[in-house]
N, C-alpha and C positions, 0 to 999 in steps of 0.2 A: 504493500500500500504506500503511496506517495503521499508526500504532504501536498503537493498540487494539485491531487484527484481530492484528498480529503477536503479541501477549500473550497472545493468547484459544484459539490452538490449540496444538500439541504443535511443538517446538523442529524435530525429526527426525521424518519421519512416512516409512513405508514403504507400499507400494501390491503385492500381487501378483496380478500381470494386468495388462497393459498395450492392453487391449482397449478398446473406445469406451467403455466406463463407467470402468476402469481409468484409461484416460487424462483423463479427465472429472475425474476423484476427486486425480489427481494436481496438473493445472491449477489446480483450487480451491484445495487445499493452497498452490500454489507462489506465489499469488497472494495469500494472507493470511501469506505470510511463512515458510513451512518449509521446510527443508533435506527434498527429497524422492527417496528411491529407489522405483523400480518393477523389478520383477523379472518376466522372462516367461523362457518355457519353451525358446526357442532363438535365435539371432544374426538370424534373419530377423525373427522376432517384436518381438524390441528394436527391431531397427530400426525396422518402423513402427511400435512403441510410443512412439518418440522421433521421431517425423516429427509422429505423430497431436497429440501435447500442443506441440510447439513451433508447429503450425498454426494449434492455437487459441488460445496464447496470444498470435500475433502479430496473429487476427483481434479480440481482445480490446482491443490497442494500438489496432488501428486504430478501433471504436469508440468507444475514450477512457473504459475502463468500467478501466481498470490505470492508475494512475500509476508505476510502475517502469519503468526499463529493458530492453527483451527480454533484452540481454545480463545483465542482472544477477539474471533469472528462471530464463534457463537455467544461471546458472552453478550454482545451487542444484538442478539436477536431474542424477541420475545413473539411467544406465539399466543395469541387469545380466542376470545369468543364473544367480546361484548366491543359495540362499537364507541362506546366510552374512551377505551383503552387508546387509540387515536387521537385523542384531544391533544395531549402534546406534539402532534407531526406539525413540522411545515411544508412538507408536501404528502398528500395521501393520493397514491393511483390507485384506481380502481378496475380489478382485474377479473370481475363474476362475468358468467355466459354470456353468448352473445343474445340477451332478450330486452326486448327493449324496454319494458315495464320494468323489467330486474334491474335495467341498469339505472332506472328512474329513482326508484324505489330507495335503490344500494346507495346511489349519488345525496340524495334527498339527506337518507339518513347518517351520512356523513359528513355531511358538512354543518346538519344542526350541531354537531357535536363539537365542532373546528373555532380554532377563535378565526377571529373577521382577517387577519392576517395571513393566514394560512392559505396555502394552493392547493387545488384542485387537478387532476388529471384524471382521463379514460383512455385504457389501453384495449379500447373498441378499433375491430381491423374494418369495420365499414359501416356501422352506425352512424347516422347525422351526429356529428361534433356541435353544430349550429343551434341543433334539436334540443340535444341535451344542455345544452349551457339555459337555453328560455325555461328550463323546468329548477332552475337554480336561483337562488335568492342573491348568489356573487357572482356571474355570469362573467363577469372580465378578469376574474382571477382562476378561470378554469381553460383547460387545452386538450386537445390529445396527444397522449406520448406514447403510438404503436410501435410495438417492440417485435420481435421475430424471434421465431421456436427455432432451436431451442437457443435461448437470451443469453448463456455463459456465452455460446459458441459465435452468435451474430453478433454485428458490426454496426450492424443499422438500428437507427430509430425514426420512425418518422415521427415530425412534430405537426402536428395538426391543427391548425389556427382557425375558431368562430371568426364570425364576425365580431363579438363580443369581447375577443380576448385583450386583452389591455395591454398597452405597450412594452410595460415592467414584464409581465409573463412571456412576453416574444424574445425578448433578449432571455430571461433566463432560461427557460426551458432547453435553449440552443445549448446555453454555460453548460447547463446540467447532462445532456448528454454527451458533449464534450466529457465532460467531469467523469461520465462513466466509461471513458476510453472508447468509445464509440461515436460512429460520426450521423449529424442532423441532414433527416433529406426534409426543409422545411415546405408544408405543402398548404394549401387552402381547402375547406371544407368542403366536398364531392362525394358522390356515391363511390366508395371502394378507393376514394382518395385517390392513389399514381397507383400504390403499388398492389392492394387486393385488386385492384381492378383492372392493372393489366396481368397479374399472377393470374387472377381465374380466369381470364379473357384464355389461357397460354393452358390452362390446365382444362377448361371444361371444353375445346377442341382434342385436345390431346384423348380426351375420355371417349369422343365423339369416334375419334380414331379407332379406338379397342374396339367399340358397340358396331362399325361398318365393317371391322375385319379389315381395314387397312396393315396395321402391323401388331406385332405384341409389345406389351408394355413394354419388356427391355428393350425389344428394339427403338419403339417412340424415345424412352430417355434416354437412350444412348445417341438417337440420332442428335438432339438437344445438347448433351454433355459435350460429343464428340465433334458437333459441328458450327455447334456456337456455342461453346467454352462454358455453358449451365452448369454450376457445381455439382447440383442433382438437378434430374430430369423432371419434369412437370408431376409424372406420375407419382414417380417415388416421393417429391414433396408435398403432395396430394395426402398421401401416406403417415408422412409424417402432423400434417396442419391437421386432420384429422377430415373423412369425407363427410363426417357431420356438420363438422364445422363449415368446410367448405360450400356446402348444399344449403346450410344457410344463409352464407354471404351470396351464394346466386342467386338467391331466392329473391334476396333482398334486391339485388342488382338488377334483375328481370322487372321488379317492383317499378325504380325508380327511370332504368334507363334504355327498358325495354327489349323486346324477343331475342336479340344476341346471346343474353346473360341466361337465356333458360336452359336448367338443369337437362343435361340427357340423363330417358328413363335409367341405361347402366348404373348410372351415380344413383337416382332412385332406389333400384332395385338391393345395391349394395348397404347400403343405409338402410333398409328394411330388413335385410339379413343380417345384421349388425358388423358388416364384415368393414370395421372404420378405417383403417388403417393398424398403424404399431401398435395403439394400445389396446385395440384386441386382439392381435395377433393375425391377422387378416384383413389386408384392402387390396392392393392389385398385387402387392408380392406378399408372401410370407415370411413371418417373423417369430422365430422364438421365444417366447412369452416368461 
């Protein structure tokens, strides 16, 4: 940990959701230097919310990518259940489902809890940013900070800017991903923003692919890897964002920006058979569970 990175993000940062992006979102934090709480929704939950972030921050140790001690990472982490416990962050992200009532709802009740000074973020990959700021009583102290699965490993963050958001939060929010050794692709509020929207633009063709018999998944992400330089392939990262996830950001996309974005039934059909991707152990490849 660098004195530079420790300067450069918020002293206390809160996190609610302690889900693989939650805990993602937490790890970074904890990792440039902040006193971090995550709050999830029951005793079971925390607990793998606090299993999930000490995993990776030990697989971190081990690649030598942390100069800290585990113990003096974890001792900086608290894990709860009451959105009280947030009251002291000056930044709290908020990282629950992509549902838009949940994230009203999640938003609402965390900021009653926040003094007037404190920020706001949503780490929503295609939700209106715009939307959510008018259902908030501080509207110009809120943004969105989309972060990318898995969050140890990526580089990116988009910053997402309302109309609402206030000028203090424009500059910081840049500081602060900075701060987390990762770089701002600063964007304005759109359906699926730059990057869900040309990701699934690139993936729900790619699916389109499989369903015509064009070619097989390895072959489609290899031709992507191998031919324009894609780390992974549309599929495989399909796999990994989860196709439930992804099937709701088309959903949403189809909503707003019309018949391009609509689901093909494959992605359907796969989502009904629960076959999500990694973390069930089946979407278009197989994975050991």
């Amino acid at each position: 940990m660098s004195e530079k990175h420790a300067l450069a993000v918020p002293a206390a940062v809160g996190v609610l959701g302690g889900g693989r992006m939650g805990a993602g979102i937490a790890h970074a934090f904890l990792i440039a230097g902040a006193q971090v709480t995550v709050v999830e929704r029951d005793g079971q939950a925390a607990e793998a919310a606090r299993e999930r972030i000490e995993r990776d921050l030990a697989k971190s140790l081990e690649r030598g990518t942390v100069e800290a001690a585990f113990e003096e990472l974890t001792e900086r982490l608290t894990v709860g259940l009451d959105h009280a416990d947030l009251a002291p962050a000056e930044l709290v992200v908020e990282a629950v489902p992509e549902v838009w009532d949940l994230k009203v709802s999640a938003l609402q009740e965390v900021e009653r809890h926040l003094a007037e000074t404190a920020w706001l973020a949503t780490n929503t990959s295609s939700l209106s940013v715009d939307g959510l700021a008018e259902q908030l009583a501080r509207p110009e102290r809120f943004c969105g900070l989309h972060f990318f699965n898995p969050v140890p490993a990526s580089t990116l963050v988009e910053v997402v800017l309302s109309e609402h958001t206030g000028e203090e939060l424009r500059a910081l929010s840049v500081q602060w991903v900075k701060g987390l050794g990762k770089t701002p692709v600063v964007v304005h509020d759109a359906p699926g923003f730059a990057s869900s929207r040309l990701g699934v633009a690139i993936a729900l063709e790619a699916i389109r692919m499989v369903e015509e018999g064009v070619a097989s998944p390895e072959d489609i992400d290899n031709a992507m890897v191998l031919g324009y330089r894609f780390p992974v392939g549309p599929l495989a990262l399909t796999d990994i964002v989860g196709l439930d996830v992804r099937l709701g950001i088309a959903e949403y996309l189809e909503s707003t920006l019309g018949e391009r974005f609509a689901p093909p039934q494959l992605m359907r059909d796969m989502v009904a058979r629960g076959e999500l991707g990694r973390k069930t152990g089946k979407g278009f490849f197989d994975y050991d569970r």
